[in-house]
C-alpha positions in Angstrom: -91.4 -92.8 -24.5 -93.7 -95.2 -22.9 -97.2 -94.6 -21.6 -96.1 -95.4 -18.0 -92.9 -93.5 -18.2 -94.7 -90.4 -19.5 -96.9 -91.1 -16.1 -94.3 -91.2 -13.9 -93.1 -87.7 -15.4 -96.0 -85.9 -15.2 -97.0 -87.2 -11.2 -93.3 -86.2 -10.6 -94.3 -82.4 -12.4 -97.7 -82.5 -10.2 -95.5 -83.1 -7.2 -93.1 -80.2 -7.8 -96.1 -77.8 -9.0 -97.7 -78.7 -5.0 -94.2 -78.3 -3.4 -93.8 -75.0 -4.7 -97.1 -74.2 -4.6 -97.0 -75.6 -0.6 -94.1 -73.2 -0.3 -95.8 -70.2 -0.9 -98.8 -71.2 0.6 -96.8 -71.5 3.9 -95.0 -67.7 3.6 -97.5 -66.1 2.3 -100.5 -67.3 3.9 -99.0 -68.9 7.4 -96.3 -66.3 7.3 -93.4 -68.6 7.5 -91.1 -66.4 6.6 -87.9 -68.6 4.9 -84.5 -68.1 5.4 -82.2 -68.0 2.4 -81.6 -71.3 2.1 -85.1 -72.4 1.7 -85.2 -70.0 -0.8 -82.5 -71.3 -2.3 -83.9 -75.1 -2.4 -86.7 -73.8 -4.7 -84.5 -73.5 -7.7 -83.8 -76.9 -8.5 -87.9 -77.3 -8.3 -88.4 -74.5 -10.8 -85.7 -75.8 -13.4 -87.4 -79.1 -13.0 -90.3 -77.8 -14.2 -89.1 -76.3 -17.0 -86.9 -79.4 -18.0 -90.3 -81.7 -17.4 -92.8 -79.3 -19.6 -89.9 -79.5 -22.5 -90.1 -83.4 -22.3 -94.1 -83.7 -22.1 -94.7 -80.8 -24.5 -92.0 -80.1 -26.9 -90.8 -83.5 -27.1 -87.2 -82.4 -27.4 -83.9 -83.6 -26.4 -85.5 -86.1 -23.9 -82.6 -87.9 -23.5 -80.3 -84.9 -22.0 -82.8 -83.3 -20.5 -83.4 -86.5 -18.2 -79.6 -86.2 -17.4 -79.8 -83.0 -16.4 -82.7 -83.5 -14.3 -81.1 -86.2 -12.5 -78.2 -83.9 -12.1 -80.3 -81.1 -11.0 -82.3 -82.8 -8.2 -79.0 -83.9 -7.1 -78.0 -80.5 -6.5 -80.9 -80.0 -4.6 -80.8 -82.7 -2.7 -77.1 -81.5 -1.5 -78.5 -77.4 -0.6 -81.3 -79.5 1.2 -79.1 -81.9 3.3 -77.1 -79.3 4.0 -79.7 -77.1 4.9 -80.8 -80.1 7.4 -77.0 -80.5 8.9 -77.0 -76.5 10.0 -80.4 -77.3 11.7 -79.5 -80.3 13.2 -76.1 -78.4 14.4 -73.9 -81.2 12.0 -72.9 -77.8 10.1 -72.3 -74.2 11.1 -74.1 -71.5 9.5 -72.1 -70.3 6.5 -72.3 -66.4 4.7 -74.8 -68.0 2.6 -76.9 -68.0 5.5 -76.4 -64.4 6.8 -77.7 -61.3 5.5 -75.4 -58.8 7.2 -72.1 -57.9 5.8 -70.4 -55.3 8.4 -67.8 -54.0 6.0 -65.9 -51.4 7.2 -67.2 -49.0 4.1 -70.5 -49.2 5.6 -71.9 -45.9 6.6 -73.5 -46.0 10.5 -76.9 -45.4 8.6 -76.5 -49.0 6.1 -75.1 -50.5 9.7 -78.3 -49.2 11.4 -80.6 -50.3 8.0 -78.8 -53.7 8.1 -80.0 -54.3 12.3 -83.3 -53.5 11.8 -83.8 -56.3 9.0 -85.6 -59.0 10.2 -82.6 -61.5 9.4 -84.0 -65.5 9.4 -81.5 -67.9 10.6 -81.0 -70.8 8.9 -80.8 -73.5 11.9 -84.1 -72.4 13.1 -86.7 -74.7 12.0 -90.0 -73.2 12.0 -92.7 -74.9 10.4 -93.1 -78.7 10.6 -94.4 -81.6 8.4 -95.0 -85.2 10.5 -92.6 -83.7 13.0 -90.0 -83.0 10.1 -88.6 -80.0 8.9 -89.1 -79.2 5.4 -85.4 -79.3 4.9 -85.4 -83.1 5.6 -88.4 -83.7 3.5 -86.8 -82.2 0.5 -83.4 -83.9 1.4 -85.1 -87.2 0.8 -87.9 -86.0 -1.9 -84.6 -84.5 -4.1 -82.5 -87.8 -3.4 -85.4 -89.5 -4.5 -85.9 -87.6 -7.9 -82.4 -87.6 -8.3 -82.8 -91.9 -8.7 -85.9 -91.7 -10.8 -84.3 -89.4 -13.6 -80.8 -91.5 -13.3 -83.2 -94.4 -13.8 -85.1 -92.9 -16.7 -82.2 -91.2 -18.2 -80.1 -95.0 -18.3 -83.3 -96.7 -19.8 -84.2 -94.1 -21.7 -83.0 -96.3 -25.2 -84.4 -99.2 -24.3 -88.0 -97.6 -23.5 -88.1 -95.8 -27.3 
């Protein structure tokens, strides 16, 4: 792999490190409490990792593991842009979004337990980047991955 492939790969693993790392940050220190969904959206980040530290580190199956990066981010991209449609109203809130299943084997305590959760709704947009939510930031930021590793993955032959 070239020197200035190998670059682009490990500022794309810095990137994901300080998106997660942001993440975190932004619960646990500015209480931001995330609704499923966002929490969702950070699973294609830590796969990438993984995938990345095998191709800088190990060396190993480079070429599939580029696919399935490309394929991965493009997963993400599609929880994040949907993600963005419930907030924007272009979708309605799905089960994924809701915590509270009212079957009718629930006890009146579990019923009770289940109200008093502090349930975060998915359509609420509550912290803000340049006026953006950080659905729509990872909508494009995943899309734009998602081309990189397609990129890298269809040159990857030609680069060795």
């Amino acid at each position: 792999m070239s020197k200035q492939r190998k670059n682009i790969l490990i500022l794309i693993l810095f990137l994901l490190l300080v998106s997660l790392i942001s993440a975190y940050i932004i619960e646990y220190i500015l209480k931001q409490e995330p609704c499923k969904l966002c929490i969702y959206q950070r699973f294609p980040y830590f796969a990438s990792i993984l995938l990345l530290l095998n191709i800088l580190l190990l060396k190993k199956y480079i070429k599939q593991c580029l696919l399935i990066l490309s394929l991965v981010s493009l997963c993400g991209s599609a929880i994040a842009f949907y993600h963005f449609g419930i907030e924007q109203g272009f979708f309605n809130e799905s089960l994924v979004c809701e915590t509270k299943n009212f079957d009718q084997n629930l006890s009146k305590e579990e019923v009770l337990k289940q109200l008093k959760e502090n349930t975060i709704s998915c359509k609420n947009v509550t912290f803000r980047v340049f006026g953006l939510s950080l659905a729509t930031i990872n909508t494009i930021f995943s899309f734009i991955l998602f081309y990189i590793f397609l990129r890298l993955f269809k040159n990857y032959e030609v680069d060795r």
